[in-house]
N, C-alpha and C positions, 0 to 999 in steps of 0.2 A: 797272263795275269787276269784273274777276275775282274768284271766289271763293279765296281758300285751302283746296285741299284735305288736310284731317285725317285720318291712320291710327290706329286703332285696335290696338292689338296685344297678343294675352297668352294662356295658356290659355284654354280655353271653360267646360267643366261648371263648375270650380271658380272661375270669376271671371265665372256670369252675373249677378249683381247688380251687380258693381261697374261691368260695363262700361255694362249699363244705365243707371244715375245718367250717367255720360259720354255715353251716346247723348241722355238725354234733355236736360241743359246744350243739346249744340249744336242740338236740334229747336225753343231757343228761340228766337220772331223773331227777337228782337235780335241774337242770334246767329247764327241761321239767315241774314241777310243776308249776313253775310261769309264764313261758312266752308261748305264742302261735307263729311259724315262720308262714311266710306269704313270699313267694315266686315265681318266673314265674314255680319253679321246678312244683309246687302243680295245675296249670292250666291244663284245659285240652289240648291235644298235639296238637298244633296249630304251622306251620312256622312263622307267628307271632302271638305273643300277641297281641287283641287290648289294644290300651293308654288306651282306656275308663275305661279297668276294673281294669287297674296299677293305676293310677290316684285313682279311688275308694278305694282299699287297698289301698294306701299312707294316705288317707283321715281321714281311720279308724282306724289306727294304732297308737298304744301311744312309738313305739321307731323306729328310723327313722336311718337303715344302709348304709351308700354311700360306695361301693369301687371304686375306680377309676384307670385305667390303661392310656392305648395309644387312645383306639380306642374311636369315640363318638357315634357310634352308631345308630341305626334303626331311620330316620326320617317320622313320620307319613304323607300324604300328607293328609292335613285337612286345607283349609282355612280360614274356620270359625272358628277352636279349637284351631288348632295352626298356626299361622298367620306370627308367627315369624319363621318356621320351627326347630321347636328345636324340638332334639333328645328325645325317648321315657323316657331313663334316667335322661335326664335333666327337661321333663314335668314333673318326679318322685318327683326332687328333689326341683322345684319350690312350685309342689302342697303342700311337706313337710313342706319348710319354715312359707307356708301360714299357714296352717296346724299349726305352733310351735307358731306362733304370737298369734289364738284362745286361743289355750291351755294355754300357763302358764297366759295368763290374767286371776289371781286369784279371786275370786266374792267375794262379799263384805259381813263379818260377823255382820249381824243388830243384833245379839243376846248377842252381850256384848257391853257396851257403855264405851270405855277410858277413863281414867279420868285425862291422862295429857299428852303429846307432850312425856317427854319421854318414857313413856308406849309404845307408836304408833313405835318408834324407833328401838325396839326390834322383832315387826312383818320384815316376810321377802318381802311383800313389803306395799305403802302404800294404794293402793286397796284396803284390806281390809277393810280399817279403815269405817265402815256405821256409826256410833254413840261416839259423843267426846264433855265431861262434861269439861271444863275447866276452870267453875263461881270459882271455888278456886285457880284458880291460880295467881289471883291480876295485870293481865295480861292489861298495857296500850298502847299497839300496836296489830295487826294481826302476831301472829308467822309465818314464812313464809313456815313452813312445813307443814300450813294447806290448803297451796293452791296445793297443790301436792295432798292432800284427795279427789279428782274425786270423789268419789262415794261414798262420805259424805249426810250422809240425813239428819240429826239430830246434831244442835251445840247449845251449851249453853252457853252461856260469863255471864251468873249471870249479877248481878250489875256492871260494867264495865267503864273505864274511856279511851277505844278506840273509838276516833273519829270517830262521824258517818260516815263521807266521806268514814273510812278505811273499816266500815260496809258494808258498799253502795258496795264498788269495790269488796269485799270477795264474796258480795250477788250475783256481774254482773258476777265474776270467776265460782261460784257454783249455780248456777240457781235451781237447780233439790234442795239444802239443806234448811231446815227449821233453820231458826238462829234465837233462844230466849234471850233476852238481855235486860236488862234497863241500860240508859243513866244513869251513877252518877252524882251528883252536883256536881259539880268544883268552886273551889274558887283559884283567883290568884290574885298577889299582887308584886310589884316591890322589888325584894333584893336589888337593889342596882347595879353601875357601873361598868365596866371592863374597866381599863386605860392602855391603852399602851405605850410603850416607843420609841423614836424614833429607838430602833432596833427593835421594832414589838413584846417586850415583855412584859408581865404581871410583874405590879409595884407588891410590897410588900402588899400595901394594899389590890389590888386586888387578889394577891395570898391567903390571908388570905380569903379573901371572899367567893373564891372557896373553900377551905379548908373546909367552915362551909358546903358550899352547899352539897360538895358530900358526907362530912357524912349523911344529910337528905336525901341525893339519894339512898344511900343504907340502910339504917334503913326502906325506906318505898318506895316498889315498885310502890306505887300509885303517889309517889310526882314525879312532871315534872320539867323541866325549857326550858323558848323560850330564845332565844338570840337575840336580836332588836337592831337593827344598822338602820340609813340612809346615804343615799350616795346621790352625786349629779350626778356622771361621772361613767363610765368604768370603770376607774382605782380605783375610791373608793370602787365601788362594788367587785373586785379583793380582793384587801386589804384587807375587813372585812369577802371578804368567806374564806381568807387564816388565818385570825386570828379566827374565827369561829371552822375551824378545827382545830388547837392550842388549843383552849378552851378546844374540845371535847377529844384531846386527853389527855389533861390534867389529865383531871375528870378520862378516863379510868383509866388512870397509876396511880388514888387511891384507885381504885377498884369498881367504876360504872361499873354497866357491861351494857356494850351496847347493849346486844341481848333484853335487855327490853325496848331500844328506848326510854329513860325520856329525850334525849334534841334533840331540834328541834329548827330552827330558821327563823326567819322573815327579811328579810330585804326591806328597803321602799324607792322608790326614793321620794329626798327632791321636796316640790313645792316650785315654784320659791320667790314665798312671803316670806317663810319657809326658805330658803338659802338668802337673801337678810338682812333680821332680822340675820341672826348666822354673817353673813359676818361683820357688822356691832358692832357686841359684842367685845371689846378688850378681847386679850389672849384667845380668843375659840379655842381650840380644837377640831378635828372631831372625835381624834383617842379612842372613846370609846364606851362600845355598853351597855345600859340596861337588867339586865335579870329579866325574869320575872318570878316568881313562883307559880304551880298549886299545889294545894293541901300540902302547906305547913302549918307548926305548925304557930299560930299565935304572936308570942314572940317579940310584938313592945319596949317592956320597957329596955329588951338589946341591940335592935339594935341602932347603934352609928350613929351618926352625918355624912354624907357626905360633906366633907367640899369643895371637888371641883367642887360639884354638887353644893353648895350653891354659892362661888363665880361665877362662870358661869351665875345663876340664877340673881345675881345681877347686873354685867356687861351687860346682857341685858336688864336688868330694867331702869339701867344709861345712856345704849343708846337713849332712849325713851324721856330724857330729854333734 
């Protein structure tokens, strides 16, 4: 087994006992077995060191000793090497840093391929992660711990219901990774309305509605919903992104879990054609938004009547005449 070689580093005059106690620790067997000291003691007898061959030992050294006192020590005069004139000790201890930044950047294991985000969790960094199967994990957004995988080569999303788009920007993050995927077919279909109240809350009916939704959210990691509102003004767009999060928190506090991203939301400014027809509807209301469903069960024969979607629908019909 190799040894670990140890640098020593610090003034001289005024730190020869300390360093001594240190030379003598690692001159013990036990110690001496594994580690090799590396010090100006071991140079040949020179008034000074030159930096060039301290700087090299620092370079090659896998443990890195600073002792520090009063004094700072020997300034090399080297315009070209050292520009800033810092002391021999300090060149020691910059070339170390640099030196500690190579090192623990751990290289990446292509010889086992993860098979799920938490797996990757348990490594001690994510460096190593080369190779990540995660077609089983029914995955409808980009986990955001895979864009921390750098030195990702190899990804597989299976069959997948993550927008291309999210594809696209993973692909622009990791350039150097080969991402294998098919697009799934998506099928979406309107639930039904969210009505608000004038204190900006979810009516009864719409309570229930959500009800049914997040139980489908959680039964099936594949099924989505968008949230669709239009606004005319500033302030309606305010209003439906404030009610929007309402929504979302809602659904959490049933147990959607948000780290799987199933709601997303759209909202549309009205054209003016588009607000001139609602304006003209009696008893329109703006304050509610459509949601729409991806990949849900098809169960039309229990879904109930919306009855304030129906008058709405007529009251513009009536305007017309």
């Amino acid at each position: 087994m190799a040894k670990y070689k140890v640098y020593i580093s610090s003034t001289y005059r005024d730190l020869m006992d300390y360093r001594e106690k240190v030379i003598v620790f690692f001159r013990k067997k036990s110690v001496e077995e594994n580690f090799e000291l590396v010090s100006m003691e071991g140079y040949v007898a020179d008034d000074i060191v030159p930096s060039v061959e301290c700087i090299n030992d620092v370079e090659n050294c896998d443990i890195y000793i600073l002792i520090l006192a009063n004094r700072y020590g020997y300034i090399p005069v080297d315009k070209e090497k050292n520009p800033n004139e810092f002391s021999i000790t300090e060149l020691e201890y910059e070339a170390a840093k640099e030196n500690a930044k190579q090192s623990y950047e751990p290289a990446p294991d292509c010889s086992k391929t993860f098979a799920s985000i938490n797996e990757t969790q348990k490594l001690s960094s994510p460096l190593i992660v080369c190779k990540l199967d995660l077609s089983k994990s029914n995955l409808s957004a980009i986990p955001k711990e895979v864009y921390s995988f750098t030195n990702l080569q190899e990804l597989n999303l299976g069959t997948t219901l993550i927008p291309q788009t999210e594809i696209n920007q993973l692909q622009k993050a990791l350039p150097k990774c080969k991402i294998t995927y098919i697009l799934a077919q998506t099928k979406e279909k309107n639930l039904g309305y969210l009505y608000f109240t004038n204190k900006g809350e979810l009516d009864k009916q719409s309570l229930t509605l959500l009800k049914d939704i997040a139980t489908q959210l959680k039964q099936n990691a594949q099924s989505k919903i968008r949230l669709e509102a239009d606004y005319s003004n500033e302030t309606e767009r305010t209003k439906f992104t404030t009610y929007i999060t309402r929504v979302k928190r809602a659904l959490y506090n049933q147990g959607v879990n948000e780290k799987l991203q199933q709601v997303s939301e759209k909202l549309t400014k009205r054209q003016v054609q588009q607000q001139q027809q609602q304006n003209n509807a009696p008893n329109y209301t703006s304050d509610n938004m459509s949601v729409i469903g991806i990949n849900f069960p098809d169960n039309e024969k229990n879904r109930p009547i919306n009855m304030k979607l129906l008058v709405q629908l007529l009251n513009v019909l009536v305007s017309y005449h």
